[in-house]
TIVEXGU-825429 format. One record per residue (C-alpha): residue number from 1; x negated, y negated, z. Coordinates in steps of 0.1 Angstrom, whole numbers, plus 5000, padded with zeros to 4 digits. Layout:
<rs>
NUM X Y Z .
...
</rs>
This chain:
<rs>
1 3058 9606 4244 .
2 3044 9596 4216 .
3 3064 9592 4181 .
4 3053 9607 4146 .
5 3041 9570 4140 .
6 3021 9567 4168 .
7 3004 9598 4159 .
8 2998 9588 4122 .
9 2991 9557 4139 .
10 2964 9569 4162 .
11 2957 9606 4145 .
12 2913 9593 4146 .
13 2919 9592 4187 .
14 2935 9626 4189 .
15 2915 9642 4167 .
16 2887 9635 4192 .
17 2882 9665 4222 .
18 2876 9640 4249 .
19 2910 9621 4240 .
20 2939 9641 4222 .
21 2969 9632 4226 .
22 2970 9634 4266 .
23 2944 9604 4262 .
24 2962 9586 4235 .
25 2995 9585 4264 .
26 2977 9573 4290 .
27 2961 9544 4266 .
28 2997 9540 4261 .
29 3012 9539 4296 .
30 2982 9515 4308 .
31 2982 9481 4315 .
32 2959 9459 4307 .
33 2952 9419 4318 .
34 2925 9402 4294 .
35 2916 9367 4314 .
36 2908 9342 4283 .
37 2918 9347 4246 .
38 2883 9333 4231 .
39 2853 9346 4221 .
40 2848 9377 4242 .
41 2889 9379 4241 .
42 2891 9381 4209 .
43 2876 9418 4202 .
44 2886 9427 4231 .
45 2925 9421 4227 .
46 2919 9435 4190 .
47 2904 9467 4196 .
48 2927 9469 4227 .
49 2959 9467 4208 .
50 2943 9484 4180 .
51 2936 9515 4205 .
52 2974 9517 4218 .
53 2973 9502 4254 .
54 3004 9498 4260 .
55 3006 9464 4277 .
56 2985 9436 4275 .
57 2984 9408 4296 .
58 2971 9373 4281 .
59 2955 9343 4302 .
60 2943 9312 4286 .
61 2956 9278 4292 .
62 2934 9266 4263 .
63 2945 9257 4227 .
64 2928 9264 4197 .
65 2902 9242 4185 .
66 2884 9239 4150 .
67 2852 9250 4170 .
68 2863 9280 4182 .
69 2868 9299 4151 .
70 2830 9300 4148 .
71 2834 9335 4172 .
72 2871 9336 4181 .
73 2881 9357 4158 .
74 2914 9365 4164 .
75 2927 9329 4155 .
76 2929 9313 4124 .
77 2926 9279 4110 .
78 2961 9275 4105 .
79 2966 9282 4145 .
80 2944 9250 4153 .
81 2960 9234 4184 .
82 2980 9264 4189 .
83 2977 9275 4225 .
84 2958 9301 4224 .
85 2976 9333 4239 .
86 3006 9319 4215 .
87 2984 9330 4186 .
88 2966 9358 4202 .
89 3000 9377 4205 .
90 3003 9370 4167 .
91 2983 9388 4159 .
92 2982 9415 4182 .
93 3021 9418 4167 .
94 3003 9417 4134 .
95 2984 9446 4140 .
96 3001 9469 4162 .
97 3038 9461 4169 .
98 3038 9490 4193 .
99 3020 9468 4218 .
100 3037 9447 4244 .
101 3021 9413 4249 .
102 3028 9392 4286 .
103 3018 9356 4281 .
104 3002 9336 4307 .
105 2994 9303 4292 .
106 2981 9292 4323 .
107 2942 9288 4337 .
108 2935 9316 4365 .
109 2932 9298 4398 .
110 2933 9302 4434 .
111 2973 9295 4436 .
112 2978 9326 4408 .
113 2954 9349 4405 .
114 2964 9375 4431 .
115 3001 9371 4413 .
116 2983 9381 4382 .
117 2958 9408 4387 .
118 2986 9427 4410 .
119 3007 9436 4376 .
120 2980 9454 4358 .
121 2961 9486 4358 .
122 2925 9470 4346 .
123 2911 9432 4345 .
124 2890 9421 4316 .
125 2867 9388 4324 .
126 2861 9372 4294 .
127 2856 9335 4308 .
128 2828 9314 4306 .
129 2826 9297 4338 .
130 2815 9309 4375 .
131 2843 9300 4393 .
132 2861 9319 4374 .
133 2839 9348 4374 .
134 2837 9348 4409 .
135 2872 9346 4414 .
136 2881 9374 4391 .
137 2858 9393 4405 .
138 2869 9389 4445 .
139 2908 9391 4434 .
140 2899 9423 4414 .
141 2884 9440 4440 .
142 2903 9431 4471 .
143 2940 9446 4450 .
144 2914 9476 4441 .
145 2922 9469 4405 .
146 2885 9481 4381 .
147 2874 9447 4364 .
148 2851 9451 4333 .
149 2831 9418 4331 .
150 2811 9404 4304 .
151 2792 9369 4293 .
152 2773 9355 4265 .
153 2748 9327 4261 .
154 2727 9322 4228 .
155 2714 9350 4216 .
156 2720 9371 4248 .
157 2751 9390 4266 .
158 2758 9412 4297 .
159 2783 9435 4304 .
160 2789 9460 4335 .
161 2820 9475 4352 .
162 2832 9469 4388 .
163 2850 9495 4410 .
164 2837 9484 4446 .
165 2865 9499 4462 .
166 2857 9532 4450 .
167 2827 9557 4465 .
168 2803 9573 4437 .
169 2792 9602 4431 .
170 2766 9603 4453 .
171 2792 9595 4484 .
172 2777 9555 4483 .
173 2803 9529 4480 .
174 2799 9513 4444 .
175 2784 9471 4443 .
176 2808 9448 4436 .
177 2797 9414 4419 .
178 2783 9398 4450 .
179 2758 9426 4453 .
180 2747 9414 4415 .
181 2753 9379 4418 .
182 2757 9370 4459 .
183 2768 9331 4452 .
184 2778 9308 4422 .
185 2751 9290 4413 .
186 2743 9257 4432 .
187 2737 9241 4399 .
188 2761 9236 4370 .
189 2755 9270 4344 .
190 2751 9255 4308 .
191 2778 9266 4289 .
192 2783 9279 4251 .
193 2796 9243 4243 .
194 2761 9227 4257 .
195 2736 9247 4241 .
196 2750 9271 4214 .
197 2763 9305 4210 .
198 2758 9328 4176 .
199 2791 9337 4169 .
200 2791 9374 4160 .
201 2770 9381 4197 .
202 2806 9377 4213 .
203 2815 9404 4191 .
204 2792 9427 4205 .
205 2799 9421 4237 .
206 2833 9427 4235 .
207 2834 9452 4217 .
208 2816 9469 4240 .
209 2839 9459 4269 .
210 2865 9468 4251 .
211 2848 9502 4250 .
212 2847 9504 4293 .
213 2881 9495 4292 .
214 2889 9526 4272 .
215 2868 9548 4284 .
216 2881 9540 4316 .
217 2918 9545 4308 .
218 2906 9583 4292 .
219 2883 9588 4313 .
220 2860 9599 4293 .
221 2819 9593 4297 .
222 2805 9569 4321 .
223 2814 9534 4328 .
224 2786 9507 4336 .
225 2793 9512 4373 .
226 2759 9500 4392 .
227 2742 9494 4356 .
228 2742 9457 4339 .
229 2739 9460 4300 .
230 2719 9433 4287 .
231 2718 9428 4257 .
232 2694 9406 4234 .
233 2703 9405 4197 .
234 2666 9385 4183 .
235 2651 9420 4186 .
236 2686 9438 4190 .
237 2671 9450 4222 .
238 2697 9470 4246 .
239 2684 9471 4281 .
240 2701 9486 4313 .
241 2693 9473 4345 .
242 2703 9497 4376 .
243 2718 9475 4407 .
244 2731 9488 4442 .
245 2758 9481 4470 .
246 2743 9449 4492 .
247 2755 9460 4529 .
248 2751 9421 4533 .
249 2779 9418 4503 .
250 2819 9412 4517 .
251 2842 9432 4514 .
252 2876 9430 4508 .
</rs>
């Protein structure tokens, strides 16, 4: 149930049709694990706590650096060498006490991730690495957990969702993120730290996955399931780019 502060607290979401109060208790009953507490973290966790999910799950082994606060917002100068998920949960605290913070101050590997994804309802990928992606991405879909999964590079993001475990509604089994990307690249990806990032494109991006993430808790509208959002803020140009199940893809 929700108190008389919660519903002062979150009175905008109830007053919507699609969410009401029914909504607003299962954004508080969900849990949610957001893998990295940096750029695209950092709306994400916001707007996440800000919404009322209920539990939120931090992973980041990295520490704050004067660098980062260029885009990740949520930390402050004064949090410079903090670890990262240390000052995340700040200000998550900050901002909505109602919200219980788990702290993984550790980097998602092979040894941990299925330990990890297991505890949560939804995965949020936030990383900037393919490994990692990958990784994510298998772990996600073999403990049938939905992953939303977004990444930014200059001027330019993508977002989509993943439920490959799940049928549509046209009966077809949905693509998981081997049917978009089949392999990690045999080259190494440049990176935000090798050729640039504008800072506030991070926001966009998740933002918007913190929108999936929602809407996928409410269930209300539909998610980027089989669609990759692309996103190019030079011309602010929002493209979607349809993509189906690979019967060559693994399963898991």
């Amino acid at each position: 149930m929700l108190s008389k502060l919660e519903i002062d607290r979150y009175s905008r979401h109830i007053l919507l049709r699609e969410v009401g109060g029914t909504g607003q208790q299962k954004l508080k009953a969900a849990r949610v694990l957001c893998v990295g507490a940096g750029g695209l973290g950092s709306p994400v966790i916001e707007y996440l706590a800000a919404a009322g999910v209920g539990t939120l799950g931090l992973v980041d082994d990295d520490r704050v650096s004067l660098s980062n606060l260029q885009r990740q917002v949520i930390h402050s100068t004064a949090k410079v060498d903090q670890l990262k998920v240390f000052s995340a949960a700040e200000r998550v605290d900050a901002l909505n006490p109602n919200v219980k913070v788990e702290l993984h101050p550790v980097r998602l590997g092979a040894d941990n991730a299925q330990k990890l994804v297991e505890r949560y309802d939804i995965v949020v990928d936030g990383t900037d690495n393919f490994p990692t992606r990958f990784l994510v991405a298998d772990t996600a879909y073999a403990l049938r957990k939905p992953l939303v999964t977004a990444g930014v590079l200059e001027f330019y993001g993508s977002l989509t969702t993943l439920l490959p475990f799940a049928t549509g509604a046209n009966g077809e089994s949905n693509p998981s993120w081997r049917c978009l990307m089949p392999r990690e690249p045999d080259t190494a990806a440049l990176t935000c730290s090798q050729v640039g990032i504008l800072g506030a494109v991070v926001g966009v991006l998740g933002t918007l996955a913190a929108c999936e993430v929602l809407k996928l808790i409410t269930g209300v509208g539909e998610p980027l399931i089989g669609r990759l959002l692309m996103v190019d803020v030079r011309d602010m140009a929002f493209d979607i780019v349809d993509y189906k199940r690979n019967p060559a893809s693994p399963a898991f």
